[in-house]
Structures are given as C-alpha cells and as structure tokens.
C-alpha positions as CSV (number, residue, x, y, z in Angstrom):
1,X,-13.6,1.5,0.4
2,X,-13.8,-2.1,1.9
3,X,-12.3,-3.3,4.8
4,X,-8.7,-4.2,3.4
5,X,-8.4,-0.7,1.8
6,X,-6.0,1.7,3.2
7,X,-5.4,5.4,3.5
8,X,-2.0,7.5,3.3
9,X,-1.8,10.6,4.5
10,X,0.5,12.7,2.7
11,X,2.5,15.8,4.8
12,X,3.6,17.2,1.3
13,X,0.1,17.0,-0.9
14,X,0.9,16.5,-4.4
15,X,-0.1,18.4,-7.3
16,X,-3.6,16.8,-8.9
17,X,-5.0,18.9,-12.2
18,X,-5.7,22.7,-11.0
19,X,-5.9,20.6,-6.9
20,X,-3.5,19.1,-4.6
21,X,-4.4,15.8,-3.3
22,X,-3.5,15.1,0.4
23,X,-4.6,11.5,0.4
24,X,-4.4,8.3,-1.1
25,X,-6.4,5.3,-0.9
26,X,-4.4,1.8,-1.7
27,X,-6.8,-1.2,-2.5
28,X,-5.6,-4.7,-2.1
29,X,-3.7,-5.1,-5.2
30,X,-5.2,-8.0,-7.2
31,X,-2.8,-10.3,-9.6
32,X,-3.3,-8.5,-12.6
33,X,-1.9,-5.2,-10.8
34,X,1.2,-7.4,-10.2
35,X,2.2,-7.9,-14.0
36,X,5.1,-7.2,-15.1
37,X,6.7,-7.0,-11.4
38,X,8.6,-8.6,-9.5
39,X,7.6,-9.5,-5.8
40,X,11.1,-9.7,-4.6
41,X,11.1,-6.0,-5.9
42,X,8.2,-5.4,-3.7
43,X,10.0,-6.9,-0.9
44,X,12.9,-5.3,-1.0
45,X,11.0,-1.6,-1.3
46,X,12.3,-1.2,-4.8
47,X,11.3,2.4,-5.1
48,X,10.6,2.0,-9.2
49,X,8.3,-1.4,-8.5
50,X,6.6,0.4,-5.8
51,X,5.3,3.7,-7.5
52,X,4.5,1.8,-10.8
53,X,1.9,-0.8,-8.3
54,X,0.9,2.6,-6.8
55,X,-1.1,4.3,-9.8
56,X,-2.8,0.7,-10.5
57,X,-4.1,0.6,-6.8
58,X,-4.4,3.8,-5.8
59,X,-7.8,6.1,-5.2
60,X,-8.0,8.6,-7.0
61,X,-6.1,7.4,-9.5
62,X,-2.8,9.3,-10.3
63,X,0.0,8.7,-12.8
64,X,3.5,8.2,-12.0
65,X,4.6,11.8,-12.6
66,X,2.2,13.2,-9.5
67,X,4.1,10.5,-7.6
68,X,7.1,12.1,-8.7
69,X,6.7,15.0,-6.2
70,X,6.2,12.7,-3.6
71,X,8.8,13.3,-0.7
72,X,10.8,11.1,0.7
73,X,9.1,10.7,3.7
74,X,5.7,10.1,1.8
75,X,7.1,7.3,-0.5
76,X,8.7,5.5,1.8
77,X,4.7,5.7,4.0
78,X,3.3,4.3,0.9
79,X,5.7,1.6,0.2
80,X,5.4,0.4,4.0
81,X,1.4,0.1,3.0
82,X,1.7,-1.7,0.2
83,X,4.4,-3.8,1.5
84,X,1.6,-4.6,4.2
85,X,-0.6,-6.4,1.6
86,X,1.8,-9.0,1.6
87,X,2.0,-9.7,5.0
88,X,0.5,-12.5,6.3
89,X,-3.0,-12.8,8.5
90,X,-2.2,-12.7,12.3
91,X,-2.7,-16.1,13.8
92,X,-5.7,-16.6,16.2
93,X,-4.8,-17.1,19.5
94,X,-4.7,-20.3,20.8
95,X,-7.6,-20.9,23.2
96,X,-6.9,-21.4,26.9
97,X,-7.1,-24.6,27.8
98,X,-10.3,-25.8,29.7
99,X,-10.5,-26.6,33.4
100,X,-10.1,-30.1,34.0
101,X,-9.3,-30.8,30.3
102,X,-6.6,-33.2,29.0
C-alpha cells in the first residue's frame, strides 16, 4: 500500500465470492483509470462515474455489481476518498520571519 493509498471501512460489508469484504483500499487513480470519464462527474459526486473509477482503483479488486450492495452511507465514504485525490497538496507554511530581518 504506499503512502497516498487509502482505506474505507465499510459498516455494511459487501458480498465477495463465498466472503464478505469489509474494506477497501483506493490507490491514487492514475490517467488511464480516468478514461472514458469525466472529471466534472467526479466533481460533482456523480454516483455512476464514481463506482465505475472504484473497481479500476480499488484493493481487492471488485466489479461493479458488489458495489451495488453498497449502502448509502458507504458510497457516499468512498466517493468523499476518491474525490480527495483531486484535492490539491496543502501549502507549506510560511516561515516566521527572522529576528532582525527585513
């Protein structure tokens, strides 16, 4: 998992094979993840642009029909992380001045 990578936990796991899966991983999507999409979607939470840029970024992987029993609540935690990706660094702080410094 590096650094930028971040984890969802879900309060209604989601069916996974014979499993449930209670967790998600999102990765920094990458340009190629972004085909075919629309970033004022992305912005706007589009629910549809969302959870198809969730399967291509997510650990494990899942298909959008497990993301169809996501609830409400869970979607709207994972589209707040992957809306996050876009958000720009934090600025450094600027530096006190120094003492006796023009």
């Amino acid at each position: 998992m590096s650094p930028a990578s971040r984890t969802v936990t879900l309060t209604t796991p989601i069916p996974y094979g014979d499993k449930t899966l209670d967790t998600l991983t999102l990765r920094p999507p990458c340009a190629g993840d972004l085909r075919g999409l629309k970033l004022s979607r992305l912005e706007e939470v589009d629910t549809d642009t969302v959870l198809t840029l969730v399967p291509r970024i997510a650990s494990p992987h899942v298909v959008a029909a497990q993301l169809d029993a996501l609830t409400p609540f869970d979607t709207l935690t994972l589209a707040a992380e992957v809306v996050g990706f876009f958000a720009p660094p934090a600025p450094c702080p600027t530096p006190p001045p120094k003492p006796g410094g023009s």
